[in-house]
C-alpha positions in Angstrom: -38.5 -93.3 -22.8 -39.0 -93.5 -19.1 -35.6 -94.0 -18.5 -35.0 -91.6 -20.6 -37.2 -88.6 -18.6 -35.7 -90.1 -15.1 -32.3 -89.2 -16.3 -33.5 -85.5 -17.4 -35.3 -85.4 -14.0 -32.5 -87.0 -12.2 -29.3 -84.8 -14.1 -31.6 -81.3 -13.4 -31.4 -82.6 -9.3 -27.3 -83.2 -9.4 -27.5 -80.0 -11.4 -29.3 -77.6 -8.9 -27.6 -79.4 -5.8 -24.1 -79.0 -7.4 -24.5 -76.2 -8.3 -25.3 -74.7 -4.9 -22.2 -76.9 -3.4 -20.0 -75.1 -6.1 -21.1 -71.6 -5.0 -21.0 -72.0 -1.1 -17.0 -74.4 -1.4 -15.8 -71.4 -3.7 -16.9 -68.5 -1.7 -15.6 -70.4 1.6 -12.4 -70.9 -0.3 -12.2 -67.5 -1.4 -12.6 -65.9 2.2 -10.1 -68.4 3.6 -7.8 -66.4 0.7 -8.3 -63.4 2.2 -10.3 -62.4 -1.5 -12.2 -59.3 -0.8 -15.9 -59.3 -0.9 -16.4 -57.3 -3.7 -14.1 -59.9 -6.1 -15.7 -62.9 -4.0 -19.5 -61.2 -5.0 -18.8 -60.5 -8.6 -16.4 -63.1 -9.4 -16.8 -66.4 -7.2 -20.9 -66.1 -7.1 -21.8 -64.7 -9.8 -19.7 -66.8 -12.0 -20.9 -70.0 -9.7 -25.1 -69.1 -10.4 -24.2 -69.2 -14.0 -22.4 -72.7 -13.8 -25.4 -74.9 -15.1 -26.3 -72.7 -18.0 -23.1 -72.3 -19.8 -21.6 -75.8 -18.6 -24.7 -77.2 -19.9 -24.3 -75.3 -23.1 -20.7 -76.3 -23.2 -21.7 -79.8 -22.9 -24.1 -79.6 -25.3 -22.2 -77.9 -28.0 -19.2 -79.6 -27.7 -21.5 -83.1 -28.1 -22.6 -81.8 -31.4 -26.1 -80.3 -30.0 -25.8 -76.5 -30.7 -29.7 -75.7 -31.1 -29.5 -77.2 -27.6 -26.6 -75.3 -26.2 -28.2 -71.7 -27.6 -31.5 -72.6 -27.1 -30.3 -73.0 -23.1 -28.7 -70.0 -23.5 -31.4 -67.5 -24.8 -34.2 -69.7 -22.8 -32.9 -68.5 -19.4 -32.1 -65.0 -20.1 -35.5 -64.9 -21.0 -36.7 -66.9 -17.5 -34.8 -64.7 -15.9 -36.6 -61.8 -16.0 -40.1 -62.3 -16.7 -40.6 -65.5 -14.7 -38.3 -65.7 -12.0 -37.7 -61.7 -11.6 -41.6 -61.0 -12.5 -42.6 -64.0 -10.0 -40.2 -62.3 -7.2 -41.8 -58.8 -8.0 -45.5 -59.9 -7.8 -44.4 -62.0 -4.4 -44.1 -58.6 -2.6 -41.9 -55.8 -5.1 -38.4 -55.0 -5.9 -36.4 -52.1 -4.8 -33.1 -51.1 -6.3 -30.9 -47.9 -6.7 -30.2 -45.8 -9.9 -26.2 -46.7 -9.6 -27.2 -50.5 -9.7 -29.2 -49.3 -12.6 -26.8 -47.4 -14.6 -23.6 -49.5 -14.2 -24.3 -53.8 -13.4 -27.9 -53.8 -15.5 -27.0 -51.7 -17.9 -24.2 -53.7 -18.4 -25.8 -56.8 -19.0 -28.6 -55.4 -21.3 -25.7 -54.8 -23.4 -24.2 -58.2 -22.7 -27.9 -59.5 -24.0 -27.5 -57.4 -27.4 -23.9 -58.4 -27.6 -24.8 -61.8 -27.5 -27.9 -61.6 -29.7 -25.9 -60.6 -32.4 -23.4 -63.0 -32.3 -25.7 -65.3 -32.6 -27.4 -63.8 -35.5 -23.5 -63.7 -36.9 -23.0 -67.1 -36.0 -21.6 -69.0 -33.1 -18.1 -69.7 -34.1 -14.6 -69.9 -32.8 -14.1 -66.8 -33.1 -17.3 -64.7 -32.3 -16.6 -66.7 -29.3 -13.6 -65.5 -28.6 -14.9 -62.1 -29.1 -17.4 -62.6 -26.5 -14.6 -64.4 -23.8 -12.5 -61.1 -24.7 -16.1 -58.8 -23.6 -16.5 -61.3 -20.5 -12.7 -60.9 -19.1 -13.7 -57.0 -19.7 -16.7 -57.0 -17.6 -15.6 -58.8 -14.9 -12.5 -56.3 -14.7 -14.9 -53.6 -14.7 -17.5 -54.8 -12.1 -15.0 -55.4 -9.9 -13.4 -52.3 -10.2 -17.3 -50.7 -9.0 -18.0 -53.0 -6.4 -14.4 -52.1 -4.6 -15.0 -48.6 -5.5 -18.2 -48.2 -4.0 -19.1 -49.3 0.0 -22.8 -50.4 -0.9 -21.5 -52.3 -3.7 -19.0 -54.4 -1.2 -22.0 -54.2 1.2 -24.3 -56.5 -1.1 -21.4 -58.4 -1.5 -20.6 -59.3 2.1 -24.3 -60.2 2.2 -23.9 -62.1 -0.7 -21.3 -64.1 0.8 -23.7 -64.3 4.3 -26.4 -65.1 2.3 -24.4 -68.3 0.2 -23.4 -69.6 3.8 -26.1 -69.3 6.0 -29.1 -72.2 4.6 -26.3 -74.7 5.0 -25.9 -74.8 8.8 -22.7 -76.3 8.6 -19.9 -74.0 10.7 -16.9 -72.6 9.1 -14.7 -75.9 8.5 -10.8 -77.1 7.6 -9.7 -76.3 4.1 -10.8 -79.9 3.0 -14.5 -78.9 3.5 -14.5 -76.1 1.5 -12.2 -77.5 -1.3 -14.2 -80.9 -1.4 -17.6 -78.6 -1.8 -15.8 -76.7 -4.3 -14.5 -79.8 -6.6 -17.8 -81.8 -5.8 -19.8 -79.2 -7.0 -17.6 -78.7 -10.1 -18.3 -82.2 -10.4 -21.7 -82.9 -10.0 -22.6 -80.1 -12.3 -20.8 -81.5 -15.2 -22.3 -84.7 -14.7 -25.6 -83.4 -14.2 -25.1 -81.1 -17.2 -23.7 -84.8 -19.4 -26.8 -86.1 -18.1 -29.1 -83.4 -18.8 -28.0 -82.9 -22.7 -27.7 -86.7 -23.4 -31.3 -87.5 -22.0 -32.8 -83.9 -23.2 -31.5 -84.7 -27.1 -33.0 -88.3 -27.1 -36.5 -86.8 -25.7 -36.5 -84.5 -28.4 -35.1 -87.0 -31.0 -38.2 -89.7 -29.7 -40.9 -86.9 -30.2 -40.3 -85.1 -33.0 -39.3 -81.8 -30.9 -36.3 -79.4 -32.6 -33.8 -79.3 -30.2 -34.0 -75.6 -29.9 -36.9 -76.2 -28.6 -36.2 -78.3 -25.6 -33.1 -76.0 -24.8 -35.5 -72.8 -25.1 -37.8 -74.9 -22.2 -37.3 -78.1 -20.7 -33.5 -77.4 -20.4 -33.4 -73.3 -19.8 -35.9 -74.0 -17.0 -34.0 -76.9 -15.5 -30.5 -74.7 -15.6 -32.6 -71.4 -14.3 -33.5 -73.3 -11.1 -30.4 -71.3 -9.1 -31.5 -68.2 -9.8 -35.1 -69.0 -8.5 -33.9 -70.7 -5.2 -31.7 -67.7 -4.6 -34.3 -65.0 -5.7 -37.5 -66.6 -3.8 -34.5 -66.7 -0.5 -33.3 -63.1 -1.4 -37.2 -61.7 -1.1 -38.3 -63.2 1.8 -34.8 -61.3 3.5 -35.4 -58.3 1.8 -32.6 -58.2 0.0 -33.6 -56.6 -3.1 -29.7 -55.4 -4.7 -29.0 -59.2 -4.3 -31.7 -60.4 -6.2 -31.8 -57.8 -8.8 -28.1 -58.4 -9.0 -28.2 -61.8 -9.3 -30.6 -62.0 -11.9 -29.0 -59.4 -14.5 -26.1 -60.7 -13.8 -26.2 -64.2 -14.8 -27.9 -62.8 -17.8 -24.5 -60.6 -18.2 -22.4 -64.1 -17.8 -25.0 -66.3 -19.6 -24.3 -64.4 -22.9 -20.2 -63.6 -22.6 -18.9 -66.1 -20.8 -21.8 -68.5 -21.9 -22.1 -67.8 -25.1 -18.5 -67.8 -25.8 -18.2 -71.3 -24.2 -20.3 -72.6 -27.1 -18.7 -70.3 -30.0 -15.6 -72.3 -29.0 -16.9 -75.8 -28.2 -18.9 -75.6 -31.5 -18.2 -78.3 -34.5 -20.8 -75.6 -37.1 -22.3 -72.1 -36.5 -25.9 -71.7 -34.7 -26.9 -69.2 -36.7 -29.4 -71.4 -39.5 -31.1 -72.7 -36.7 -32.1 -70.1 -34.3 -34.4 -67.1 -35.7 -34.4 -63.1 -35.4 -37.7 -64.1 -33.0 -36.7 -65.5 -30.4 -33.3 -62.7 -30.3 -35.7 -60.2 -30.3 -37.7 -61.3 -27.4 -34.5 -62.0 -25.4 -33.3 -58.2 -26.1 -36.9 -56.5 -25.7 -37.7 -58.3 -22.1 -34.3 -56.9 -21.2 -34.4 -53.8 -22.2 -38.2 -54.0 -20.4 -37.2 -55.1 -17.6 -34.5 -52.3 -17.0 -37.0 -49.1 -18.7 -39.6 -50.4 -15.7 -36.8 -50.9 -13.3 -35.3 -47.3 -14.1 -38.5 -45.4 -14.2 -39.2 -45.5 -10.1 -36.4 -47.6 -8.8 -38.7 -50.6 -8.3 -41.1 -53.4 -9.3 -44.5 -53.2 -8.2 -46.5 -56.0 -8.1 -48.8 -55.3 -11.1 -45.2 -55.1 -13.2 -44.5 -58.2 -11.5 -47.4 -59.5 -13.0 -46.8 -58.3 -16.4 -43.3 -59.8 -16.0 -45.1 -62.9 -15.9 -47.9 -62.1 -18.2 -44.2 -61.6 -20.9 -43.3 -64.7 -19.9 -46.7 -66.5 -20.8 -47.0 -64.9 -24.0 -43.6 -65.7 -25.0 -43.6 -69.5 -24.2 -46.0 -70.3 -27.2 -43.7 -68.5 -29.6 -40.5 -70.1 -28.4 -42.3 -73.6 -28.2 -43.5 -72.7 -31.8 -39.9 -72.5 -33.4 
């Protein structure tokens, strides 16, 4: 069993390293491309925070683990914002604007509902490719906003600052960004191989559901990203970028995640996962974006009762 938790512990620290590699080889490669920042934003990093949840999830489905896989799934849409956003909000507030507001989160509250529904359907080939059809969509449509508005391309340029600039290593050759690229690509499958394996036999040894340890021990491991990159995003008062961040991996979670699993699954997810748990992913969305709309910002009471959502919730999801 100890070998066991050192490989969960040990796949979740390939994981979040990878991943980060992954995000800053891709976005270098991109601007060597010439790729403008507002495809390089939308495309190359928000695709690349995502990585560990739905190659996780694709791992895990395609290993015959699908409580795992959507457990992952709805587990760190959830994190997302009422731990990690409520966490960032009670740290010092969150600003945003009312165009972020209407067009990216709404967006993704959708994407949420989309994907809460599928599930409920069931997980299949085909509500899969439903959901890769709605992801190819979105991306074609968020791009479209962020080239046709300057702030939009402004949070992406910082976006792109912002992936380079806790490295400390100067622009290099090709080979450097390429090799952080691959390696990344990588090191998160592995760490996603070894995070699945290890996770299923924990939950197999102690009597645990699977959807369980995807809904926790899994969703919090693959939500690490998103925390780094919020916690860094706060402290440089780059508010769009976090808020961004975080309703957009939700928004690529459930299409492009979700549909990973629909088509890497051998049987439907749909027995195993409850309305419950849907309904708290698609209420602490659409909470999250009421509070956000109302005055254009987080306070840090609402940050607290992000996190106060979060708490509650954890007992019911541990409960399933």
């Amino acid at each position: 069993m100890l070998v066991r938790i050192l490989g969960v512990v040990f796949g979740l620290v390939v994981l979040a390293v990878a991943a980060d590699q992954l995000v800053v080889g891709s976005a270098r490669v991109a601007q060597k491309l010439r790729i403008t920042p507002a495809v390089v934003g939308v495309v190359i990093i928000g695709l690349g925070t995502s990585a560990p949840e739905f190659l996780v999830s694709g791992t895990a489905a395609a290993a015959g683990h699908a409580d795992i896989a959507t457990g992952n799934l709805i587990g760190s849409n959830i994190i997302n914002l009422t731990l990690i956003l409520g966490l960032v909000a009670a740290l010092g507030g969150v600003t945003t604007t009312a165009r972020v507001i209407n067009r990216e989160i709404t967006a993704s509250v959708f994407a949420v509902a989309l994907f809460a529904l599928a599930v409920a359907i069931g997980l299949t080939v085909w509500t899969g490719a439903v959901l890769w059809v709605v992801a190819g969509a979105a991306l074609f449509i968020l791009v479209r906003w962020s080239k046709s508005d300057r702030s939009n391309i402004t949070v992406a340029e910082q976006a792109i600052e912002f992936t380079g600039s806790e490295t400390g290593t100067p622009p290099g050759a090709w080979s450097t960004a390429v090799m952080r690229a691959v390696g990344g690509l990588v090191g998160v499958l592995i760490g996603a191989q070894l995070l699945v394996t290890d996770a299923a036999a924990i939950a197999t040894e102690f009597g645990v559901s699977q959807l369980v340890i995807g809904f926790t021990l899994v969703a919090l491991g693959t939500s690490l990203p998103e925390l780094v990159t919020a916690v860094q995003a706060q402290r440089r008062g780059e508010s769009d970028l976090l808020v961004g961040n975080l309703f957009g991996s939700n928004l690529f979670n459930s299409l492009a995640g979700g549909g990973v699993v629909g088509m890497c699954s051998t049987n439907t997810t749909s027995p195993a996962v409850g309305a419950l748990p849907l309904i708290i992913m698609v209420a602490v969305s659409i909470l999250a974006w009421v509070v956000l709309r109302r005055d254009l910002r987080l306070s840090r009471p609402e940050g607290a009762l992000l996190l106060l959502g979060y708490l509650a919730s954890a007992p019911i999801l541990l409960s399933m």
